[in-house]
N, C-alpha and C positions, 0 to 999 in steps of 0.2 A: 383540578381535582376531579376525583370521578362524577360526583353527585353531591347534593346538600342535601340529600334528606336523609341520609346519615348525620347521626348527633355530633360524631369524633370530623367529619369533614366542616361540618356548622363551627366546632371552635378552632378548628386550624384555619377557617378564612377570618375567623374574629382576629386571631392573634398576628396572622398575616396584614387584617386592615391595621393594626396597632404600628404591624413595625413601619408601614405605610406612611403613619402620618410619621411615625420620630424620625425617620431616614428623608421623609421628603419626597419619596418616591410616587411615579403613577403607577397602580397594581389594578390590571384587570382579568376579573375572575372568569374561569369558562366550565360550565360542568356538564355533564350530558345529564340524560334526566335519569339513569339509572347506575347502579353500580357495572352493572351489565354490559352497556348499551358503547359499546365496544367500537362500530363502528362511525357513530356520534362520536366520541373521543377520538379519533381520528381526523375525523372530519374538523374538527375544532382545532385541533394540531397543524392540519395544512393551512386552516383560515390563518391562525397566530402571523404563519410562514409566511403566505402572499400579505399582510398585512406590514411583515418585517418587524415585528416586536423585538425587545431589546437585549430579553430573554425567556425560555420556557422553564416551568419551576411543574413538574410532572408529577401525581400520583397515577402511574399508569393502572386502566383497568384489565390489562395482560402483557404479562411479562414478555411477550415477544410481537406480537401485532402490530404494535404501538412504533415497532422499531424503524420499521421503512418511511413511516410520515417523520420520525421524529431524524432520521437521515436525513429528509430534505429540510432540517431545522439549522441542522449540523452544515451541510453543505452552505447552506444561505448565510452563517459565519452567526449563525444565533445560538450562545451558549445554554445547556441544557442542565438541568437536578434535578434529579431522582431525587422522590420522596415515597413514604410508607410503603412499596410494593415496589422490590430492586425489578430492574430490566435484565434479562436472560441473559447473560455476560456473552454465553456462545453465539445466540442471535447477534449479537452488539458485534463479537467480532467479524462473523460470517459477511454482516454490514459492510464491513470493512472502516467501524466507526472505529473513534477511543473511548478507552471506558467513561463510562456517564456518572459523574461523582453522583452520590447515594447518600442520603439522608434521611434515618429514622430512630425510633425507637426499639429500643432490644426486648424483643417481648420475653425471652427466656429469662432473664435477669432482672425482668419486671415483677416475671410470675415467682420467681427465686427469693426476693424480698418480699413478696405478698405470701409466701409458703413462710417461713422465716417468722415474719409478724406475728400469724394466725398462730403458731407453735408457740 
């Protein structure tokens, strides 16, 4: 994740620890200290790598930056997810990676039923 001192990053690793325990899984969290802090998430992307983790579960803090560490995650046969903040698909291909499955919420259709309600 990028940071935990964002409140929306605080309950995606609560509901993360939840599926942790019902799946059985070991889940370790990495965050840099700011939403910012661009090159710490990087840096945390390559540790995962030389580490060999099982897999990388990304909210990247730029959409293209991220791409080249998160290549050497891909080459080391570690599969990757995109969450809240897609990866530049152009970057991803220029990589010469494949696309990085993507998972989030539709804030358009978010906002669409919160407009909808208030009406």
């Amino acid at each position: 994740m990028k940071t935990l001192t964002n409140p929306f990053f605080v309950e995606m690793e609560k509901g993360a620890r939840r599926a942790e325990k019902d799946l059985g899984l070991s889940l370790t969290v990495r965050t840099a200290a700011q939403e910012t802090s661009i090159e710490q998430q990087i840096q945390l992307v390559e540790d995962m790598v030389a580490s060999r983790v099982d897999a990388i579960v990304i909210a990247p803090g730029d959409s293209q930056r991220l791409v080249p560490a998160l290549k050497k995650a891909a080459l080391a046969g570690i599969p990757i997810v995109n969450i809240d903040n897609r990866l530049d698909a152009q970057t991803v291909k220029q990589a010469g990676m494949e696309p990085v499955p993507f998972l989030s919420v539709d804030n358009e259709v978010g906002a669409y039923k919160a407009g909808r309600f208030l009406v």
